[in-house]
N, C-alpha and C positions, 0 to 999 in steps of 0.2 A: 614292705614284705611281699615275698610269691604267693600266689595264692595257688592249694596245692591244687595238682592237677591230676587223676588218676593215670596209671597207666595205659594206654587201648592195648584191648584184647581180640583176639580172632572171634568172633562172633558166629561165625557159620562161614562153613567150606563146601566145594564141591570138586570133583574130579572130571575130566572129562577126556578121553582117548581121541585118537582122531579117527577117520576110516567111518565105519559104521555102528559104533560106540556110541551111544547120547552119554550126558552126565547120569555119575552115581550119587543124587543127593538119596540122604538117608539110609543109602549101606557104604558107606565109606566110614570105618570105626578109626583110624588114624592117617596120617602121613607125614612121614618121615620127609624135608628137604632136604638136597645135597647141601654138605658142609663146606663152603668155602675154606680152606686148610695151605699156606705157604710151603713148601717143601724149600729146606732150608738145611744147607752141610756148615757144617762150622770150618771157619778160618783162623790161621793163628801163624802171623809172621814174624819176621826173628824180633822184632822192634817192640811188637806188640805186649802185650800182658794179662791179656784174656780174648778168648777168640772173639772172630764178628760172625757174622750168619748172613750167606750168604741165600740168596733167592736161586732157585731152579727147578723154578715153575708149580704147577698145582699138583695135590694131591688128588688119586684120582676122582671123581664126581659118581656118586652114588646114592639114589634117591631108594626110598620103601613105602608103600602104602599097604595097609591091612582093608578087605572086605568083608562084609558078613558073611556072602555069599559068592560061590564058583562064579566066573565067567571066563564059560566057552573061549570065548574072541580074544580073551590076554594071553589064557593058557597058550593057545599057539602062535604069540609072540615070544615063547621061552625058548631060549638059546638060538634065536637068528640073530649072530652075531655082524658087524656091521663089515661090509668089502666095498672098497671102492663107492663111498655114501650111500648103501642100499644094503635092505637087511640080506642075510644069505640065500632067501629064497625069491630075490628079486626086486621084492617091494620096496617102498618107500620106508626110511625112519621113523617111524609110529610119534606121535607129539602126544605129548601125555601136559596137559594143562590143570593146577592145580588154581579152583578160584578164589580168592578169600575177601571176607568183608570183617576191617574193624571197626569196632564200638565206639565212640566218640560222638560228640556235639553235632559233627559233617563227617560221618558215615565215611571208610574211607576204603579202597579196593587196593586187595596186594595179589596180586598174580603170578605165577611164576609157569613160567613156560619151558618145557623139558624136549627134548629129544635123544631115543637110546633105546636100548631094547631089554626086555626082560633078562635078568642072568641067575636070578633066585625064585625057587617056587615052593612055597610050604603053606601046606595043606594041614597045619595043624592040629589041636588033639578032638577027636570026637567024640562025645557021650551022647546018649541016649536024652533026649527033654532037654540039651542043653546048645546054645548058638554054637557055633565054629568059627572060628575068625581063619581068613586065607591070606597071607603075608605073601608081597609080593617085592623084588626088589627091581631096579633099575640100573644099567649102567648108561650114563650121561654125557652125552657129545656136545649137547648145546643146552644152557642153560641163561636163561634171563627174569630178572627178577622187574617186573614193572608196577610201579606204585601209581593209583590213578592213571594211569593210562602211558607215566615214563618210562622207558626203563632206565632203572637205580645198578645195575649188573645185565652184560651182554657180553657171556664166555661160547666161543666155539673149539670145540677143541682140534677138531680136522681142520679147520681154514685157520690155527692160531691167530684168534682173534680174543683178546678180554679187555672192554672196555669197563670202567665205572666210572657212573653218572656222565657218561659221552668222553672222558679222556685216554684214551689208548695205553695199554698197559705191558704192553708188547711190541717187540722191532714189528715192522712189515717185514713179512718174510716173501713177501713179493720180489725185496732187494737182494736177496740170496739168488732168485732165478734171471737179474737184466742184468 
């Protein structure tokens, strides 16, 4: 017989910007990861008898986190949308790094590493004596998921690149340019 084994659960997260951002432990009230999602048209030829689904690439990648609290330094990362790998206003790609540790016997770190720029900004509802949560959203160019220290997921979506657990999940589109 197995002997059962509990689920692991996120135990404590933290957010961290890059730039001049430190982490948000303790006003980070959620976050939302990008959904990995196939984008898929359906197939159906004279032979067939119910279509197939065909693959055509990702859905787009969009991540959200909620604060307690305003900051200044995201807010004017809204809508520097990305040209030529650099936000509109020049800068680098903002990395927005979510940290996390599961529960288990041996502790265990899931990370996820982001880059994009703000494209959603809500300021949510205010009352008087009561918190505010400030929802913020992301759109995402690069995305990698690393567990202990691998990464399990390594998508770029400017240099078409999506590996999982190190196998290439896409042509080299380097072959389209020699």
């Amino acid at each position: 017989m197995i002997p059962f084994t509990p689920p692991k659960q996120i135990k404590n997260f933290n957010l961290f910007i890059s730039g001049k951002l430190g982490g948000f432990a303790g006003k980070v009230v959620e976050f939302e990861p990008p959904k990995l999602k196939i984008k898929t048209e359906e197939y159906l030829s004279s032979v067939q008898d119910t279509p197939i689904l065909l693959e055509n690439g990702l859905e787009p990648l969009t991540a959200s986190f909620t604060l307690a609290e305003v900051v200044d330094d995201i807010i004017t990362l809204f809508g520097q949308g990305v040209i030529e790998g650099a936000l509109k206003n020049g800068t680098v790609i903002p990395e927005f790094v979510v940290k996390g540790l599961m529960e288990s016997a041996i502790p265990e770190r899931l990370d996820l590493v982001m880059r994009g720029y703000v494209t959603e900004l809500d300021l949510g509802t205010w009352k008087a004596g009561e918190r505010a949560n400030f929802k913020f959203s992301i759109a995402v160019y690069q995305y990698i998921i690393r567990k202990n220290g691998q990464d399990i997921v390594d998508i770029d979506v400017l240099t078409g690149k999506r590996k999982i657990e190190g196998v290439t999940g896409l042509l080299d589109l380097a072959l389209l340019f020699t």
